[in-house]
VMD Tcl script that builds the backbone (N, CA, C; Angstrom):
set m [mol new atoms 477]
animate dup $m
set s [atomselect $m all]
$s set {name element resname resid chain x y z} {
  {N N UNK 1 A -78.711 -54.912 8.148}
  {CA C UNK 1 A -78.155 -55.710 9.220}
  {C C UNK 1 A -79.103 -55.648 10.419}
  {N N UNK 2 A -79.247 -56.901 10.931}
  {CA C UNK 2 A -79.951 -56.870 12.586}
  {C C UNK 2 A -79.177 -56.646 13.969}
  {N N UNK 3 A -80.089 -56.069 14.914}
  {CA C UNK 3 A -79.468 -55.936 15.788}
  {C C UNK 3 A -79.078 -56.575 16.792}
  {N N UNK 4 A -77.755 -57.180 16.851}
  {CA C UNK 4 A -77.747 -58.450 17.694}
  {C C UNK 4 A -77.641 -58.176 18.952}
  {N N UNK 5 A -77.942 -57.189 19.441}
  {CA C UNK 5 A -77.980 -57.484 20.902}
  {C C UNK 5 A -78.453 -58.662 21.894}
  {N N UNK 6 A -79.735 -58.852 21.660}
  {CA C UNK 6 A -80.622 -59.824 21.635}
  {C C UNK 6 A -79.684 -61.102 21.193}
  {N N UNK 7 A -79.124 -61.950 22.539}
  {CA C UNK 7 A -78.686 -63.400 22.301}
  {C C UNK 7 A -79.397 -64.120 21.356}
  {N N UNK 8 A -79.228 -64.299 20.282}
  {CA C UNK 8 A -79.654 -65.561 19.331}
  {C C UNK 8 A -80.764 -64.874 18.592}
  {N N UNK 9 A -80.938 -63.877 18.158}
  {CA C UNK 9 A -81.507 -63.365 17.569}
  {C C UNK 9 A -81.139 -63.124 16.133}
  {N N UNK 10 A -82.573 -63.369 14.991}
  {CA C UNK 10 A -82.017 -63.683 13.797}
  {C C UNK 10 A -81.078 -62.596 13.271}
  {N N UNK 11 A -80.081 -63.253 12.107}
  {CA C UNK 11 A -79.402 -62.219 11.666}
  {C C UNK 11 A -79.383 -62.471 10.261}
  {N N UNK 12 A -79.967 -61.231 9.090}
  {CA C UNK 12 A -79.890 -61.804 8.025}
  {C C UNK 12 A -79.253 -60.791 7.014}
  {N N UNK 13 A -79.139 -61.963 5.911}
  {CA C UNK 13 A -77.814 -61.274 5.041}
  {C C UNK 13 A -78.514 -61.212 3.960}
  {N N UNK 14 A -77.185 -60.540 3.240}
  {CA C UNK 14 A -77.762 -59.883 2.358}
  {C C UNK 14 A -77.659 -61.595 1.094}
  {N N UNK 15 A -78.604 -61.100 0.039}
  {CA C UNK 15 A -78.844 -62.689 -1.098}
  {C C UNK 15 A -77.409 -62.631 -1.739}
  {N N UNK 16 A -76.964 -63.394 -2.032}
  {CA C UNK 16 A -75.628 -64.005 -2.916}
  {C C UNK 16 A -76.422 -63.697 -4.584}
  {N N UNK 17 A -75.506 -63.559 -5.454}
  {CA C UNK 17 A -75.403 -64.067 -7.099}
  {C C UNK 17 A -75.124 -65.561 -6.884}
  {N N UNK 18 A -75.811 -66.571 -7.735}
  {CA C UNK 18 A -75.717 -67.412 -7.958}
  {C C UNK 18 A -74.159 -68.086 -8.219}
  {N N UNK 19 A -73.342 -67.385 -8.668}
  {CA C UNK 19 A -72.017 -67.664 -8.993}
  {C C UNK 19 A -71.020 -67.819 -7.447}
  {N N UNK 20 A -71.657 -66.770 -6.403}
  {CA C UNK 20 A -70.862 -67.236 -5.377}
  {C C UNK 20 A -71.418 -67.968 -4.517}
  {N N UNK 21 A -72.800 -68.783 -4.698}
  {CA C UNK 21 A -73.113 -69.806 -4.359}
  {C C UNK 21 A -72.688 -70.969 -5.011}
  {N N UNK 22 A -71.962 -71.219 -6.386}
  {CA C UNK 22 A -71.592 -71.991 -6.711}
  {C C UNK 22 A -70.397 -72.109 -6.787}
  {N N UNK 23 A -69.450 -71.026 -5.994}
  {CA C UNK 23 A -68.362 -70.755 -5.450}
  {C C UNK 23 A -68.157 -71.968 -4.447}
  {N N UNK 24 A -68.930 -71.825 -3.706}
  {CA C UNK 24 A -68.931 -72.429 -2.472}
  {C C UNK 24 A -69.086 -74.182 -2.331}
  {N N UNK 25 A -69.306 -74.304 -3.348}
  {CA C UNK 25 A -69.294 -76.089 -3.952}
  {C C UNK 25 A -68.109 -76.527 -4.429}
  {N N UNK 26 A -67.285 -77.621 -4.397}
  {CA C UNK 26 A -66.326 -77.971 -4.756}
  {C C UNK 26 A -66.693 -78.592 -5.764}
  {N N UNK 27 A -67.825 -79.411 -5.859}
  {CA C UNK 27 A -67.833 -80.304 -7.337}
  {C C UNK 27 A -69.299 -80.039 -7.595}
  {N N UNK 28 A -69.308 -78.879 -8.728}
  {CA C UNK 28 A -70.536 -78.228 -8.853}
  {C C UNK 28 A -71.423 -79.352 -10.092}
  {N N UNK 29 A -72.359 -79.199 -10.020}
  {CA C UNK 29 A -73.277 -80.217 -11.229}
  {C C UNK 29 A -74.279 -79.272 -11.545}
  {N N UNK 30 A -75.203 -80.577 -12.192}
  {CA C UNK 30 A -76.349 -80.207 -13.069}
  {C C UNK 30 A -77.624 -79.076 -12.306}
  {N N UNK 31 A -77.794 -79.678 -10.772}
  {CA C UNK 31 A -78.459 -78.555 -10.200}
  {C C UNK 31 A -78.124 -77.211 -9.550}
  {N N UNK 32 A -78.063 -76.580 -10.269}
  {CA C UNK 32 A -77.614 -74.976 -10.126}
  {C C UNK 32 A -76.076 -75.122 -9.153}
  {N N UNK 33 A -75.354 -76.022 -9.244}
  {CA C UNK 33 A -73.814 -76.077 -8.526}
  {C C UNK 33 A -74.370 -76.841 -7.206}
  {N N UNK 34 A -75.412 -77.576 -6.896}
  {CA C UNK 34 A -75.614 -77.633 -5.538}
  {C C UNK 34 A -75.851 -79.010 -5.546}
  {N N UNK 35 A -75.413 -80.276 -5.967}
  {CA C UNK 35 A -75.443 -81.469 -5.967}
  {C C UNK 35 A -74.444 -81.998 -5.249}
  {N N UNK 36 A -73.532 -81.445 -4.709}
  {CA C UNK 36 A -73.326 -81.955 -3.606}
  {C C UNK 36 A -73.203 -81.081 -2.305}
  {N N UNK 37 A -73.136 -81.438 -1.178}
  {CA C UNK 37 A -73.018 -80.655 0.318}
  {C C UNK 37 A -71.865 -79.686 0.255}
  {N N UNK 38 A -71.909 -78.796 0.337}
  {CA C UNK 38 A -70.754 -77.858 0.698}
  {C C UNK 38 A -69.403 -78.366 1.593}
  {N N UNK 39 A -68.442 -78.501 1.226}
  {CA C UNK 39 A -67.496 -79.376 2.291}
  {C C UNK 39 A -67.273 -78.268 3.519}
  {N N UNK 40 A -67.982 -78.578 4.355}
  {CA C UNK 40 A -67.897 -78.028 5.859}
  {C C UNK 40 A -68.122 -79.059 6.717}
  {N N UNK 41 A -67.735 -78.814 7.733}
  {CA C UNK 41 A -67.573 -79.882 8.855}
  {C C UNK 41 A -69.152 -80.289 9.232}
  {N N UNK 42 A -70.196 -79.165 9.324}
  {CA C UNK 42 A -71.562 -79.408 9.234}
  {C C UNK 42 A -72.316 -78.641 8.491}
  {N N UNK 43 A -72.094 -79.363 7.307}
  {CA C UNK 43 A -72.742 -78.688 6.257}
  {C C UNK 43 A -73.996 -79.643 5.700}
  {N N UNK 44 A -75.071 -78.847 5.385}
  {CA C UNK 44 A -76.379 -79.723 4.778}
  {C C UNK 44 A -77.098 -79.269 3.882}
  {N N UNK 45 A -77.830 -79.513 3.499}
  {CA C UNK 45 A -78.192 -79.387 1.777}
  {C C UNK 45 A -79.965 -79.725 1.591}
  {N N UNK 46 A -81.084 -78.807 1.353}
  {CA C UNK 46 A -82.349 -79.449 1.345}
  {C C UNK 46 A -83.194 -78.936 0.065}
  {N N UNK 47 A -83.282 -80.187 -0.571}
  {CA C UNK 47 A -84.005 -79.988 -1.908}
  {C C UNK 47 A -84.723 -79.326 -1.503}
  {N N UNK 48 A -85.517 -78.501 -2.131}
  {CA C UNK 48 A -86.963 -77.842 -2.160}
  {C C UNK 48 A -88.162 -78.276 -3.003}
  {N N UNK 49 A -87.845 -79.231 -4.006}
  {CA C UNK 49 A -88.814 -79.913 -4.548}
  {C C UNK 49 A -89.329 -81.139 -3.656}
  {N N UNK 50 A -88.282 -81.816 -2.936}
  {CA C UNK 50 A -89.467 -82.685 -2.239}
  {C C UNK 50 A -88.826 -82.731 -1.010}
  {N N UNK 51 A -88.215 -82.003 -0.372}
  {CA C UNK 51 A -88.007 -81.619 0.879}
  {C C UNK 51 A -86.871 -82.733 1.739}
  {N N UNK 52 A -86.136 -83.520 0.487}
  {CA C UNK 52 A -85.251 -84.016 1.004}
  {C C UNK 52 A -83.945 -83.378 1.378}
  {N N UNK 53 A -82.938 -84.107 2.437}
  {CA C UNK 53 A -81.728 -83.439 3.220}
  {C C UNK 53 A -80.412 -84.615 2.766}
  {N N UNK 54 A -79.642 -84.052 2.964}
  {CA C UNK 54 A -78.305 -84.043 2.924}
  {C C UNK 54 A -77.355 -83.548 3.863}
  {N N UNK 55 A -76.744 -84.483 4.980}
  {CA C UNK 55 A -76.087 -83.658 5.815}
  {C C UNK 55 A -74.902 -84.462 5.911}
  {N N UNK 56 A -73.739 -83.439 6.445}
  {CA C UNK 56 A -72.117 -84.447 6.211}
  {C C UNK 56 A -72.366 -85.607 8.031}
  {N N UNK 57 A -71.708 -85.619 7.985}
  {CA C UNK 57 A -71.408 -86.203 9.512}
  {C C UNK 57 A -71.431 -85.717 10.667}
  {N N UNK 58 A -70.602 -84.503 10.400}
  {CA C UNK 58 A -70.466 -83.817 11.779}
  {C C UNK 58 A -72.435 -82.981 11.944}
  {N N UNK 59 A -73.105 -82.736 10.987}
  {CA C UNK 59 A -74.711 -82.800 11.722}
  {C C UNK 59 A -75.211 -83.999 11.997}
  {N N UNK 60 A -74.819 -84.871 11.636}
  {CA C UNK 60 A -75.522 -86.425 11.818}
  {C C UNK 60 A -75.530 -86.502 13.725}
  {N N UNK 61 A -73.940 -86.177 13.642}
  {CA C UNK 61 A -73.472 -86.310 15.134}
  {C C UNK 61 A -74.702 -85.163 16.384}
  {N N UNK 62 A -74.433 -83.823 15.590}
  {CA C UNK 62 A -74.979 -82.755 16.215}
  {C C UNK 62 A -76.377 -82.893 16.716}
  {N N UNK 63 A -76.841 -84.143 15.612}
  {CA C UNK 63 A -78.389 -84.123 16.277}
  {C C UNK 63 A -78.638 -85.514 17.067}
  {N N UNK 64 A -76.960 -86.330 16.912}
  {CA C UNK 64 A -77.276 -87.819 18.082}
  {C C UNK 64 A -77.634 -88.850 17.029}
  {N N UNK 65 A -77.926 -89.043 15.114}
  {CA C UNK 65 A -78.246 -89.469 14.429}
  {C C UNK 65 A -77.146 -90.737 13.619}
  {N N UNK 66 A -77.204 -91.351 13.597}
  {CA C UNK 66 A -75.964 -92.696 13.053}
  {C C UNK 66 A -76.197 -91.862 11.488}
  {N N UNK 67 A -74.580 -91.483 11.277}
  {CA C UNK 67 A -74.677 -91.109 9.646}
  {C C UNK 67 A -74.731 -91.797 9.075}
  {N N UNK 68 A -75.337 -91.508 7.932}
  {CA C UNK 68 A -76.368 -91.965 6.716}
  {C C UNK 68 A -77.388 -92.582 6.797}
  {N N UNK 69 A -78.091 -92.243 8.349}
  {CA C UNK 69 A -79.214 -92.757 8.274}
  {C C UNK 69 A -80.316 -91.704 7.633}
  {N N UNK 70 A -81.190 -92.383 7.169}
  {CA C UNK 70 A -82.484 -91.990 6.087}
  {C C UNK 70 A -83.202 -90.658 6.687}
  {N N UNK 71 A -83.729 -89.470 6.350}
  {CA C UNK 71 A -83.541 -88.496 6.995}
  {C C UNK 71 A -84.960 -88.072 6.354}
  {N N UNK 72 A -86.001 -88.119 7.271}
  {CA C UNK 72 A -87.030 -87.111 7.034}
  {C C UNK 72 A -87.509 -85.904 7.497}
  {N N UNK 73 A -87.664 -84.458 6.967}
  {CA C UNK 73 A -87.806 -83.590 7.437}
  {C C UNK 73 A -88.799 -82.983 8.247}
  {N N UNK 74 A -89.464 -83.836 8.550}
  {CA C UNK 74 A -90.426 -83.659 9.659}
  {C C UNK 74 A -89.963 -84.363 10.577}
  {N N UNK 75 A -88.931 -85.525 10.573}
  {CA C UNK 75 A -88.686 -85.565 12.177}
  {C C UNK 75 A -87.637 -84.746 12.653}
  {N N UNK 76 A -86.617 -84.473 11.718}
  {CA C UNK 76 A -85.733 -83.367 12.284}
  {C C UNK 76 A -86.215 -82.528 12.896}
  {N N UNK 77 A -86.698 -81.675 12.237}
  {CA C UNK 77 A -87.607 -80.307 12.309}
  {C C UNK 77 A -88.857 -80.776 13.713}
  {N N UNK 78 A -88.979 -81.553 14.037}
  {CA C UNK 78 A -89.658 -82.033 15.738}
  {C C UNK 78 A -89.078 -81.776 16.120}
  {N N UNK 79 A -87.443 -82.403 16.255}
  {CA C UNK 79 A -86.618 -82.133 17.209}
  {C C UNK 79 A -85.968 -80.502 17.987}
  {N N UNK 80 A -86.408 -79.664 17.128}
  {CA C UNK 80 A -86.164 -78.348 17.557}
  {C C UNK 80 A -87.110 -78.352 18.555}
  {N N UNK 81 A -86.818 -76.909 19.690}
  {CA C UNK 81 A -87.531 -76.689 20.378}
  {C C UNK 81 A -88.572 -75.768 19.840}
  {N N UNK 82 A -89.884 -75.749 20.343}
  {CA C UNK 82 A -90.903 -75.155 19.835}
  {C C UNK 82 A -90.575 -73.852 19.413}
  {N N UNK 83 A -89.996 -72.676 20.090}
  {CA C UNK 83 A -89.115 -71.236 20.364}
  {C C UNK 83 A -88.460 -71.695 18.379}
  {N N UNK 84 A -87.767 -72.439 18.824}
  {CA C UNK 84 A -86.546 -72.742 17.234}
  {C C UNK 84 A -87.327 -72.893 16.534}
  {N N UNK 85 A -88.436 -73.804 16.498}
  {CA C UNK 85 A -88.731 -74.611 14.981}
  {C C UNK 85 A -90.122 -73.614 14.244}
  {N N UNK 86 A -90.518 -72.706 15.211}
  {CA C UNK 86 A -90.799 -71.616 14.936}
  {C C UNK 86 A -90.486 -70.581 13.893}
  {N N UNK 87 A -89.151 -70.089 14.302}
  {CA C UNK 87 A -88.283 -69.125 14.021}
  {C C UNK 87 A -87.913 -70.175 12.896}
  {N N UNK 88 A -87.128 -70.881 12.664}
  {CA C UNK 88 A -87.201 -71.872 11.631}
  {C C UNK 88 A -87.633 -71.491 10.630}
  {N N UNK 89 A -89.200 -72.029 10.633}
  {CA C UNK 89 A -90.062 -72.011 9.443}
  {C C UNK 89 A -90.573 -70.351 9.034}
  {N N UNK 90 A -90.257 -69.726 10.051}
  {CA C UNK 90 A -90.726 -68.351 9.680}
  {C C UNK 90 A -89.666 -67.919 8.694}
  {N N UNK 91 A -88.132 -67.909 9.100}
  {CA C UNK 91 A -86.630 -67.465 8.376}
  {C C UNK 91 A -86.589 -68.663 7.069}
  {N N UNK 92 A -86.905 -69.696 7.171}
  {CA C UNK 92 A -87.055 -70.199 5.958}
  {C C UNK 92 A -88.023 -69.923 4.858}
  {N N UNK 93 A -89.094 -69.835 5.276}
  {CA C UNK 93 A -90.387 -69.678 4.272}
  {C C UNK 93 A -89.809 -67.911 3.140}
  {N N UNK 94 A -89.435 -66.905 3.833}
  {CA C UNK 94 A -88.861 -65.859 3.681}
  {C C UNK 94 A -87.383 -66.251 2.790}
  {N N UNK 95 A -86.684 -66.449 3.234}
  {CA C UNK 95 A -85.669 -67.116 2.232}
  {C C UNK 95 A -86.162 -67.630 1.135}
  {N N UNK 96 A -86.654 -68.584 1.193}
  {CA C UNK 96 A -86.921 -68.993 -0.161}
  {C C UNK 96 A -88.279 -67.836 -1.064}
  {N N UNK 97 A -89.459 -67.647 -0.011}
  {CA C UNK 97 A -90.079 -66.850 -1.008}
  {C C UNK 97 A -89.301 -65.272 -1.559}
  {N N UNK 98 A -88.298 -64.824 -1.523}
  {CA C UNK 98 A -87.390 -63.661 -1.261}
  {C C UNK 98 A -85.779 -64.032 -1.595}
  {N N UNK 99 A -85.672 -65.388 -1.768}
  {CA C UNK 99 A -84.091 -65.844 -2.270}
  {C C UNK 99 A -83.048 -64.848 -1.555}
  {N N UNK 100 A -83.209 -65.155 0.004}
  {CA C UNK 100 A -82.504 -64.408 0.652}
  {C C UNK 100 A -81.696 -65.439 1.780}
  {N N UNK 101 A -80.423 -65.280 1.911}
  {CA C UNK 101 A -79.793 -65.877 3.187}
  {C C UNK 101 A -80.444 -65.800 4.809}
  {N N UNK 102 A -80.080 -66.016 5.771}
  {CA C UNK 102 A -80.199 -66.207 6.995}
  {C C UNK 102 A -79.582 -66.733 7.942}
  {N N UNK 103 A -79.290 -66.653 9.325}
  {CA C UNK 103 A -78.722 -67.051 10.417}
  {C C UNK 103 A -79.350 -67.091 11.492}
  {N N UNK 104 A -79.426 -67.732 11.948}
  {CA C UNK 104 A -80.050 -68.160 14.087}
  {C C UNK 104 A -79.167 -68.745 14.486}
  {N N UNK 105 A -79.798 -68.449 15.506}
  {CA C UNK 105 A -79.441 -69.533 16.778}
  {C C UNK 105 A -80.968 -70.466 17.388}
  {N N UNK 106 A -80.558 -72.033 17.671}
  {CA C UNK 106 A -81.418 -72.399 17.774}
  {C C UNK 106 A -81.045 -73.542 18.714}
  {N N UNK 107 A -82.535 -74.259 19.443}
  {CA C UNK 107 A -82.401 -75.338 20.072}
  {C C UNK 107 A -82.569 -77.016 19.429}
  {N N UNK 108 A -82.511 -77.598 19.607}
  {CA C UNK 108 A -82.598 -79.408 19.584}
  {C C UNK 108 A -82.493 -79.902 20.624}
  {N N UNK 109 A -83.409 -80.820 20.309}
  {CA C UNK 109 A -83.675 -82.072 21.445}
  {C C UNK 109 A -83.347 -83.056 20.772}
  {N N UNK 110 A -81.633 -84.020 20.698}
  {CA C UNK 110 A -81.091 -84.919 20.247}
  {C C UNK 110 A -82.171 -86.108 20.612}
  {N N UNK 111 A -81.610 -87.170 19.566}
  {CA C UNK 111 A -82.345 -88.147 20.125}
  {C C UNK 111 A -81.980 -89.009 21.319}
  {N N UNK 112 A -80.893 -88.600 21.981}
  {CA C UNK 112 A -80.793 -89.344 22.811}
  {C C UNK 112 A -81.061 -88.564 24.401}
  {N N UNK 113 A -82.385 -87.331 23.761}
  {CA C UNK 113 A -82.355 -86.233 24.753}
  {C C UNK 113 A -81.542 -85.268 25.213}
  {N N UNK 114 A -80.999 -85.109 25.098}
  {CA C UNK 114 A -79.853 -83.989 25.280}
  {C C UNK 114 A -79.912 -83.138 24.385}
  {N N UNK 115 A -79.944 -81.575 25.182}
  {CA C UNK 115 A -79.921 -80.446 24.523}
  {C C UNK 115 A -79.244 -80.121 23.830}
  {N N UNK 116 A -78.741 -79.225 22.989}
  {CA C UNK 116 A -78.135 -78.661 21.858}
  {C C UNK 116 A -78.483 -77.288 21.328}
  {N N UNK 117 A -77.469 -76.737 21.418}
  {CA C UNK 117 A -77.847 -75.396 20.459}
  {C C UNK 117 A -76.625 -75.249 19.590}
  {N N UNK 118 A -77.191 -74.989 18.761}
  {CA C UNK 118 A -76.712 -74.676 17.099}
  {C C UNK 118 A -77.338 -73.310 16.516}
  {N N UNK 119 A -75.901 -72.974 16.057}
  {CA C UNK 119 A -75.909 -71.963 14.214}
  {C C UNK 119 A -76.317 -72.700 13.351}
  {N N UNK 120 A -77.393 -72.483 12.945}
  {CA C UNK 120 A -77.878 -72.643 11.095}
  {C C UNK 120 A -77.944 -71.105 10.662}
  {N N UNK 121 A -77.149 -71.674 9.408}
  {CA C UNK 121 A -76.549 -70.558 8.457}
  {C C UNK 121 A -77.437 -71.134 7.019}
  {N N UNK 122 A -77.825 -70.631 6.474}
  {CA C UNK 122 A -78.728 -71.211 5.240}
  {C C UNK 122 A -78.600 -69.697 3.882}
  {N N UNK 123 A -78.258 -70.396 2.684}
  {CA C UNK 123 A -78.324 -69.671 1.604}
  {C C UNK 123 A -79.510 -70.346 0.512}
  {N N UNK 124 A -79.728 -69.557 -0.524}
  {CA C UNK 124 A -80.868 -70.152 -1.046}
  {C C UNK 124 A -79.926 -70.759 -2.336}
  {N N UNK 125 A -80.228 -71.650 -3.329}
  {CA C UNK 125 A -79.439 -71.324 -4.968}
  {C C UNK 125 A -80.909 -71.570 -5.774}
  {N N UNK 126 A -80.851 -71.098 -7.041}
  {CA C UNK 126 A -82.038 -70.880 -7.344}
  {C C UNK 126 A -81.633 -71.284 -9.260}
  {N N UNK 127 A -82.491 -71.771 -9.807}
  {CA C UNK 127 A -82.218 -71.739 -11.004}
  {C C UNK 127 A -84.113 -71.319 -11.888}
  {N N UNK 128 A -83.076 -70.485 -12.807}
  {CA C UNK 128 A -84.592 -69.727 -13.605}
  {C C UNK 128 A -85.687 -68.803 -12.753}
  {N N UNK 129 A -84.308 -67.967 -11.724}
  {CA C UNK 129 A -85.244 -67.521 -10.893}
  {C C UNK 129 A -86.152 -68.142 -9.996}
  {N N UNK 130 A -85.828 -69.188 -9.696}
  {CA C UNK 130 A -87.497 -70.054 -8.331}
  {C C UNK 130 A -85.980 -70.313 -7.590}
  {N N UNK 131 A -86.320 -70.449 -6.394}
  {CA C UNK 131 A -85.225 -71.416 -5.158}
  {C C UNK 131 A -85.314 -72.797 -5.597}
  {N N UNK 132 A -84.663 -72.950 -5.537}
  {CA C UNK 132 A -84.721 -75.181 -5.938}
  {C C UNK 132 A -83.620 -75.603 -4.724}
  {N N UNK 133 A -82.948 -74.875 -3.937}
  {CA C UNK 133 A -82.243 -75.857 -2.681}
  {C C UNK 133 A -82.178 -74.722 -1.949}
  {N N UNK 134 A -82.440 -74.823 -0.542}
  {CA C UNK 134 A -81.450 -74.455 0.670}
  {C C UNK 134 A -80.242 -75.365 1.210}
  {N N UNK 135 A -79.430 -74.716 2.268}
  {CA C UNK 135 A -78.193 -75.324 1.610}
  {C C UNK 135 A -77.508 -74.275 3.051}
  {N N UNK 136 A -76.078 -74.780 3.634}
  {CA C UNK 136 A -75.348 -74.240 4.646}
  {C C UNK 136 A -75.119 -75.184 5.310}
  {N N UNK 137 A -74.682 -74.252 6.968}
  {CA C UNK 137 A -74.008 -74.925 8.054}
  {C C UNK 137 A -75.461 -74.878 9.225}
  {N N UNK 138 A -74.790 -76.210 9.808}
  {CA C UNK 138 A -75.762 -76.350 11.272}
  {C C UNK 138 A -74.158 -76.502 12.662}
  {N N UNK 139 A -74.218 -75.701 13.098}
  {CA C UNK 139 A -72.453 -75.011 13.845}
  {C C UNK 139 A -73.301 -75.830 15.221}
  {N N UNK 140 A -72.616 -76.865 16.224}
  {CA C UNK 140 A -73.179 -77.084 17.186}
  {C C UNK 140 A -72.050 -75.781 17.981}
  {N N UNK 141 A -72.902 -74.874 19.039}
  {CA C UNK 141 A -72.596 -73.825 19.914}
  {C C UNK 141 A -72.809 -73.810 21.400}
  {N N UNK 142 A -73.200 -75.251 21.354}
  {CA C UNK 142 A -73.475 -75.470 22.751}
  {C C UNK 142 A -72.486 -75.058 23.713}
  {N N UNK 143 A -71.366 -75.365 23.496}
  {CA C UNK 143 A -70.215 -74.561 24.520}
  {C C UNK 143 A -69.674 -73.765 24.622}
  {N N UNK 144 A -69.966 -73.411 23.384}
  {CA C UNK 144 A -70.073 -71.971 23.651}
  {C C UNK 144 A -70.850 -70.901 24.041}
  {N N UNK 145 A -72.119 -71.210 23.943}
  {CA C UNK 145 A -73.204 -70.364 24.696}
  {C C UNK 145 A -73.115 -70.417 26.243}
  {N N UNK 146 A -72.544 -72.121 26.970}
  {CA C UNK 146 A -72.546 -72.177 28.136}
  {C C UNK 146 A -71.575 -71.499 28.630}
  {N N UNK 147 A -70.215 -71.014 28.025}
  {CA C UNK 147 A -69.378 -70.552 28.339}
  {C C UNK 147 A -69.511 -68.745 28.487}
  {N N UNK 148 A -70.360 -68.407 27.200}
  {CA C UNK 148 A -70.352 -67.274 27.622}
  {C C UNK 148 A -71.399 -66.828 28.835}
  {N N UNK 149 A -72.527 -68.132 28.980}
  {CA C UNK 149 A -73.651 -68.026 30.214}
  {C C UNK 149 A -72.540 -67.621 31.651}
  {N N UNK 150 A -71.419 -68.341 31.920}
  {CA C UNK 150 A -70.716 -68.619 32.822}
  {C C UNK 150 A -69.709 -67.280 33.079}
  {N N UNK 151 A -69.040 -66.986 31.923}
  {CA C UNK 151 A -68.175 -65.798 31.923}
  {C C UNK 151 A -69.096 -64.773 30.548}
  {N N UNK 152 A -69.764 -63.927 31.336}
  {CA C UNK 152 A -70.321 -62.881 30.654}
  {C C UNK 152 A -69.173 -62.261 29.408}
  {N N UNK 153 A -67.976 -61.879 29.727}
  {CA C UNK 153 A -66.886 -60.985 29.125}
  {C C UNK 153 A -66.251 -61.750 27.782}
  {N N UNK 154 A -66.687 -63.485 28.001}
  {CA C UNK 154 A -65.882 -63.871 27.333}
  {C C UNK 154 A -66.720 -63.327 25.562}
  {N N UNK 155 A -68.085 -63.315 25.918}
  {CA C UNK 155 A -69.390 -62.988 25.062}
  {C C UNK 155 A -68.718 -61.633 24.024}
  {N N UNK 156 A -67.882 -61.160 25.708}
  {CA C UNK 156 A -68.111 -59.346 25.031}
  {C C UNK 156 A -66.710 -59.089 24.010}
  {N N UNK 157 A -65.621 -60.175 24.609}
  {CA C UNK 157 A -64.372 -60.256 23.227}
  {C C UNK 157 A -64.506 -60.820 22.251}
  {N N UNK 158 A -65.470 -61.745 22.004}
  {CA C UNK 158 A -65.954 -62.304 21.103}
  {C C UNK 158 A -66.833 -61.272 19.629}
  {N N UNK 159 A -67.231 -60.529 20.074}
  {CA C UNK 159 A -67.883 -59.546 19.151}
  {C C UNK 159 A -67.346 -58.708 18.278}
}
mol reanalyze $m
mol bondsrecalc $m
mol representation Tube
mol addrep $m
């Protein structure tokens, strides 16, 4: 476990069995249970063979994006702040080379400019041993970070 003292500092978990990653799918298929998005309010889904995404609505919203519009992972991944998209690719690259979970906290720059901070929560699923998807929640926390900026204590019942 990490030490969260440190606001938004990564926190990572321990790897899942494949079975309770495919727990976590309601209508599991042909790719290792992960063909479709996890039903969460912002839940998203990213091949690892060609780096395509999948996100429900409520991230479409989180990043200012009209859902179901066409989604490439290099412009998302701009939209973080330099600090995030950093930490990002560092907690991802590790996940997948290591088939290990992860958590941050992170920034975005919506497209309609406006800040954002979000939980991404990311698990790996893997078939024949290699990662073939990442996969989780993107939690918008924006008001909640401002809230605990504002009332320090509310931070400290929260824990």
């Amino acid at each position: 476990m990490v030490d969260r003292s440190s606001f938004g500092a990564p926190m990572i978990v321990q790897p899942r069995t494949i079975e309770a990653v495919r727990s976590t799918i309601t209508e599991p298929g042909p790719a290792p249970g992960i063909d479709r998005v996890a039903p969460l309010a912002w839940g998203w889904q990213c091949d690892l063979s060609d780096d395509s995404l999948r996100w429900t609505s409520g991230v479409f919203d989180l990043f200012g994006i009209r859902a179901g519009t066409r989604l490439d992972r290099r412009d998302t991944v701009a939209m973080y702040t330099e600090e995030s998209r950093a930490m990002l690719e560092r907690l991802r690259s590790d996940a997948v080379a290591n088939r290990r979970s992860f958590t941050f906290e992170a920034q975005i720059h919506r497209v309609d400019g406006e800040i954002r901070r979000m939980r991404v929560t990311a698990d790996v699923a893997c078939s024949n041993g290699r990662a073939t998807h990442l996969y989780g929640q993107k939690q918008d926390i924006t008001n909640e970070t401002m809230l605990v900026a504002i009332h320090p204590s509310y931070g400290e019942r929260c824990r």
